[in-house]
C-alpha positions as CSV (number, residue, x, y, z in Angstrom):
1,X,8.4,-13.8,21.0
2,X,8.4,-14.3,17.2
3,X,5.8,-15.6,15.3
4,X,5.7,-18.9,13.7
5,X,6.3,-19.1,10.2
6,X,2.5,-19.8,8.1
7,X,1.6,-23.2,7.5
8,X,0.3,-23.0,4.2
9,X,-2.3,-21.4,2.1
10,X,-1.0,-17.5,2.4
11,X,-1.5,-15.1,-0.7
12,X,-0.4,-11.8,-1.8
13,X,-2.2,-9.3,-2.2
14,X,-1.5,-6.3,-4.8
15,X,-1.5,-3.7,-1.7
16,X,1.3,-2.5,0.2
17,X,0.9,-1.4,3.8
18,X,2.5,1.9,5.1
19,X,3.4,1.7,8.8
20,X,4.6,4.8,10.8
21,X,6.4,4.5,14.0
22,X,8.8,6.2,16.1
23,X,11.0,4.9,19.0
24,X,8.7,2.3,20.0
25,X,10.0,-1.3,18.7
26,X,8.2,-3.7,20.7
27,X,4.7,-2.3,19.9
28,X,6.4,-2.2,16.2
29,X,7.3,-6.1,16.5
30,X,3.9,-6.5,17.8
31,X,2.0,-4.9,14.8
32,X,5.1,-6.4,12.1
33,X,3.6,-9.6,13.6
34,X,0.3,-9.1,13.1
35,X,0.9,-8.4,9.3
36,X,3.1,-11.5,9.0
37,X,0.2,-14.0,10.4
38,X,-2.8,-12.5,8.2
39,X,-3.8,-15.5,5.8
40,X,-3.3,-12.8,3.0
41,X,-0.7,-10.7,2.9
42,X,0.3,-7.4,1.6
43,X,2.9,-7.6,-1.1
44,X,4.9,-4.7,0.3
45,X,5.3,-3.5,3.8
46,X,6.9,0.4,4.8
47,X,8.0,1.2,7.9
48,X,8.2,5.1,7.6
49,X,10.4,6.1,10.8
50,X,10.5,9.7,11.8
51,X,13.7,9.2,13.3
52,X,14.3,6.2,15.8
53,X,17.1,4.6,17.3
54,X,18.7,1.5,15.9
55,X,16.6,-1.1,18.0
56,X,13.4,-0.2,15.5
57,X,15.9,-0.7,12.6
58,X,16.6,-4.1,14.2
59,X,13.2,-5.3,14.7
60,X,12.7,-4.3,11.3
61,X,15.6,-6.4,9.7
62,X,14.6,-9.3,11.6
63,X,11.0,-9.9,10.3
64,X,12.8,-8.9,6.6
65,X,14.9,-11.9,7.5
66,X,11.6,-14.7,7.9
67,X,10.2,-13.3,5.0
68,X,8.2,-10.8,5.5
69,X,8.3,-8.3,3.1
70,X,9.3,-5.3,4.7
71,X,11.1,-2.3,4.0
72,X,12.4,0.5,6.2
73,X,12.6,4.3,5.4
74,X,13.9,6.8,8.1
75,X,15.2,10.2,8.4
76,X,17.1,12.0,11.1
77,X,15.1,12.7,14.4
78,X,14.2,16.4,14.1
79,X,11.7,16.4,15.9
80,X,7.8,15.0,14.7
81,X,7.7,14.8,11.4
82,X,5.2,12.2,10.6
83,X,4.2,13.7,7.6
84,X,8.0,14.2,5.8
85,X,8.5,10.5,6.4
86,X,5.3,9.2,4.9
87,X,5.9,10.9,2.3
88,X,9.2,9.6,1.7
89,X,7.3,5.7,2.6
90,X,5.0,6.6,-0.3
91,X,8.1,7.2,-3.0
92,X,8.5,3.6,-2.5
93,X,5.3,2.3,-2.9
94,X,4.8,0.3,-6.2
95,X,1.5,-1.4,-5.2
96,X,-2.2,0.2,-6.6
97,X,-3.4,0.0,-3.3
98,X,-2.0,1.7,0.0
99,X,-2.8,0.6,3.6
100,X,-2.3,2.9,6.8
101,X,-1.7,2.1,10.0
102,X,0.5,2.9,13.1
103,X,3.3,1.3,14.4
104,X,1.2,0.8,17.7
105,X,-1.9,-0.6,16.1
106,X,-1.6,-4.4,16.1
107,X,-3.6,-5.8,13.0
108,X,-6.0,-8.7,13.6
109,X,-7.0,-11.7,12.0
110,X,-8.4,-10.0,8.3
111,X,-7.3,-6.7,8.3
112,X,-5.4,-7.0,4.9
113,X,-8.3,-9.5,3.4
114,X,-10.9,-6.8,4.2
115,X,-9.4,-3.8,3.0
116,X,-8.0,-5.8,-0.2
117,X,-11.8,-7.2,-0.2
118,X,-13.5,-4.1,0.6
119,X,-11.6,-1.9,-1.9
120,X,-13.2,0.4,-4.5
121,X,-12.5,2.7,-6.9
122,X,-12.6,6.7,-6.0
123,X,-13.0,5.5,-2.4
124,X,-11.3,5.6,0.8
125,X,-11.9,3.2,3.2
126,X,-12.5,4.2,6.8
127,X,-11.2,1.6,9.3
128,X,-12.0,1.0,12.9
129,X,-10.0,0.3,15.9
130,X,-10.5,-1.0,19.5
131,X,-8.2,0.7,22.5
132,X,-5.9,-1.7,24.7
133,X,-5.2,-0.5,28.8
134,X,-1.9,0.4,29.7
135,X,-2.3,-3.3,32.0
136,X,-2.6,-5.0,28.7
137,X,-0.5,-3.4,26.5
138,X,2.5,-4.1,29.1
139,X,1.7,-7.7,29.2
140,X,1.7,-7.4,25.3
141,X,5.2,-5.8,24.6
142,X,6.6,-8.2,27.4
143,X,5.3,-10.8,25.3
144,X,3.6,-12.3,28.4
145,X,0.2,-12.8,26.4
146,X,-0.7,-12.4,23.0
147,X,-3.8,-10.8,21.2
148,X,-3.3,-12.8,17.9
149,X,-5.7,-15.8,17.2
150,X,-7.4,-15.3,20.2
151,X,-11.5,-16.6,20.5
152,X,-13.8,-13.6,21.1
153,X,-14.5,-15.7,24.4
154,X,-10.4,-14.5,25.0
155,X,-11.7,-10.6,23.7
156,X,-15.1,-11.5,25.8
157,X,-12.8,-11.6,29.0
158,X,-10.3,-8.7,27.8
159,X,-13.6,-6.8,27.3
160,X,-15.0,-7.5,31.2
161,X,-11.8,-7.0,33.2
162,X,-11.1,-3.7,31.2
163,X,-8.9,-4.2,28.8
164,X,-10.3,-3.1,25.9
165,X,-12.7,-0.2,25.1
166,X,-15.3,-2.3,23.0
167,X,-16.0,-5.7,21.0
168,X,-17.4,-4.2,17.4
169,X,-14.9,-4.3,15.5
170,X,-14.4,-7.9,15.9
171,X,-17.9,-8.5,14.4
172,X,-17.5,-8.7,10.5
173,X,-20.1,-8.0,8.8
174,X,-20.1,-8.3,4.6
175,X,-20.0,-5.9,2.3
176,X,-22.6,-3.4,1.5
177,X,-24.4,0.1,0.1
178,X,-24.7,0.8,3.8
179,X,-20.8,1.3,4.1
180,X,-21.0,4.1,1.9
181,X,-23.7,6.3,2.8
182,X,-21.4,9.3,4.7
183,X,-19.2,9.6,1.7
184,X,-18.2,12.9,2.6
185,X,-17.2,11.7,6.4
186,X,-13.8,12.6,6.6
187,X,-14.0,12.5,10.9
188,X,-14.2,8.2,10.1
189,X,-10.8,8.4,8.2
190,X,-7.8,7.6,11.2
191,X,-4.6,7.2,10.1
192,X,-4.6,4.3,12.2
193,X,-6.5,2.3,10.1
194,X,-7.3,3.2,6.4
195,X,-6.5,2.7,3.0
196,X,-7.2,4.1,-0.6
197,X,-5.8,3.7,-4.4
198,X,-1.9,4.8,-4.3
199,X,-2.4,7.3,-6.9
200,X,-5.5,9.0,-5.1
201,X,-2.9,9.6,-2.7
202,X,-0.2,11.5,-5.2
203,X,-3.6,12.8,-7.1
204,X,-3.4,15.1,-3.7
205,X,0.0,15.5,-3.5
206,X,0.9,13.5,-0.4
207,X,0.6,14.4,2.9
208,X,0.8,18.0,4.4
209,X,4.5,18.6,5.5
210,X,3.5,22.0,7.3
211,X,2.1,20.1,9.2
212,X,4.9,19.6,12.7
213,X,4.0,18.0,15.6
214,X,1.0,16.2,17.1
215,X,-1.9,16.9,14.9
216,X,-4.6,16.0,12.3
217,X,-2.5,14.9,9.2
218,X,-4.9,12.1,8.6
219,X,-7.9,14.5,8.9
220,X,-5.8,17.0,6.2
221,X,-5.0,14.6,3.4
222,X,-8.7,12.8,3.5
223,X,-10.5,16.5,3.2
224,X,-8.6,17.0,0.0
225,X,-9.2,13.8,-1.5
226,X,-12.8,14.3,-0.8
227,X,-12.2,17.5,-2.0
228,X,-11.0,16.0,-4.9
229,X,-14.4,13.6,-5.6
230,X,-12.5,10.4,-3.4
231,X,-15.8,9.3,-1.0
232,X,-15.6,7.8,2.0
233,X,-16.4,4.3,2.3
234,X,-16.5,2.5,6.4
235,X,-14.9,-0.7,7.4
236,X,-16.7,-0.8,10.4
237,X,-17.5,-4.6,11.8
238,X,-14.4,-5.4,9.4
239,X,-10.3,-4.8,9.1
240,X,-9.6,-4.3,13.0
241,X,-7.0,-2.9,14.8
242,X,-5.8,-3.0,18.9
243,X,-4.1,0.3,19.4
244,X,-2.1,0.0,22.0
245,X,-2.1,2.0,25.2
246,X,0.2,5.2,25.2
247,X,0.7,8.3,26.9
248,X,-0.9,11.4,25.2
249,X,1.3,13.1,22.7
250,X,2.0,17.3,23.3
251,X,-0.7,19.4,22.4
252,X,2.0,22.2,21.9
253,X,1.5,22.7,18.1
254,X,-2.0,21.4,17.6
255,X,-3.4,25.0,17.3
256,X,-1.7,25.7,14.1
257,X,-2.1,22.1,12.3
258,X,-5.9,23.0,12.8
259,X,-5.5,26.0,10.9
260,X,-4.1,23.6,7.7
261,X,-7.0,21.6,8.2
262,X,-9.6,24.5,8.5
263,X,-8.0,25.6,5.9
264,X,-8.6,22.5,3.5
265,X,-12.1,22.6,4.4
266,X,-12.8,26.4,3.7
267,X,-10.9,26.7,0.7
268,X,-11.7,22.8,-0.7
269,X,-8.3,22.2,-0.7
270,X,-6.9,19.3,-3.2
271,X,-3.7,19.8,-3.1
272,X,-1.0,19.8,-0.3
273,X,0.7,23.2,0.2
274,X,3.8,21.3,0.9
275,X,4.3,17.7,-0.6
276,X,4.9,16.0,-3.7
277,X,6.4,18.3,-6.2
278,X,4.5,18.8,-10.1
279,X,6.5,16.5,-12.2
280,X,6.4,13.3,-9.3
281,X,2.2,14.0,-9.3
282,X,2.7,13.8,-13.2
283,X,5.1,10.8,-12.9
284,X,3.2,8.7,-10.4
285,X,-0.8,9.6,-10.1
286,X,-1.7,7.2,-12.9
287,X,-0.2,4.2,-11.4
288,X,-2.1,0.6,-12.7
289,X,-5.4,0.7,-11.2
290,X,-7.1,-1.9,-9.0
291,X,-9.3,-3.5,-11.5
């Protein structure tokens, strides 16, 4: 079911918002849809794709067609490569701000306002996310109910029969000195739900591409931009997310994408082994700032 076009009243926001998927286009329409009904919008939307068929291009071109201003960046299927593809989602990224999140993460009602809100310099901003059952999520992608404008009476009921792991993040709370007082916490950044100054991210040199498979490249690329004097800053009780139900990805190479991340720690690593080259750092780490 597509969403109605907004009323009125909607405003950009100088943020884009970087979406990875793969092979999963309903929960992609889902979370497309959630960015398209937030009262203020990202400018620019990527969908990095490690790979999918042409249905995820197709849900893709049809939210591009109501408006919504969203882009799609793919590369053969080679296996996971989550980190190769965001990289190539972050050469197209001319926004100051860049917001994460998955393509099976369905953003709520002020996830864009709050991390647009929210935003501070030398900060990234640690975002929370609530867990959907397999029994929801199928009544999701059937598009048999929806989790969008809903009353926390509707979360309230989701919250009793099951459905969803907790209510928190639905409680905003404002702004605050409290929000930053772990700035060294990389454990709060998810890739599910985060978001930081575009050039903090090329300052690092993107994300780890040694890093294959199932594994902590969200964990990797906030170390070294704490590393790098970036603090952490939480978004708890604000910007939420329902990540929907899946199975649990392979394990297989999880063993050696925690030696890259050990790694970053031990060494205070800034700077990915294998990323952005020396003269695109050069080019694009001074991009116009927020303020």
């Amino acid at each position: 079911m597509n969403a109605p076009l907004p009323e009125s009243g909607f405003t950009g926001s100088a943020a884009a918002v970087v979406v990875s998927t793969y092979n999963r286009p309903k929960a992609l329409n889902l979370v497309l849809q959630g960015l398209f009904t937030q009262k203020i919008q990202a400018r620019q939307i990527i969908v990095g794709d490690d790979g999918s068929t042409e249905e995820t291009r197709d849900v893709v071109e049809s939210w591009k067609s109501r408006g919504l201003p969203v882009e799609h960046c793919w590369h053969k299927d080679r296996g996971y490569r989550k980190s190769i593809i965001m990289n190539q989602a972050m050469r197209m990224v001319n926004q100051p701000l860049s917001i994460f999140t998955d393509g099976d993460c369905v953003p709520l009602e002020g996830f864009v306002r709050d991390h647009v809100g929210y935003a501070e310099a030398g900060h990234i901003l640690a975002g929370p996310r609530m867990l959907a059952s397999a029994a929801l999520t199928q009544k999701l992608e059937s598009e048999a109910e929806s989790c969008l404008g809903r009353s926390i009476f509707w979360w309230l009921g989701q919250r009793m029969r099951g459905n969803i792991n907790r209510l928190l993040p639905l409680i905003h709370l404002p702004d605050g000195a409290w929000r930053k007082s772990s700035p060294t916490k990389w454990e709060w950044v998810r890739g599910c739900n985060f978001s930081v100054e575009t050039k903090q991210i090329w300052r690092v040199g993107g994300f780890e591409e040694n890093l294959f498979g199932w594994g902590p490249d969200d964990s990797d690329i906030a170390v070294r931009m704490i590393n790098a004097g970036v603090r952490v800053k939480s978004l708890r009780f604000a910007a939420p997310v329902l990540h929907l139900w899946h199975k649990e990805e392979s394990r297989v190479t999880l063993e050696q994408n925690l030696a890259y991340l050990h790694a970053a720690l031990a060494e205070k690593r800034t700077r990915a082994s294998a990323g952005f080259s020396d003269e695109e750092i050069s080019a694009r780490a001074n991009v116009a700032p927020l303020w």
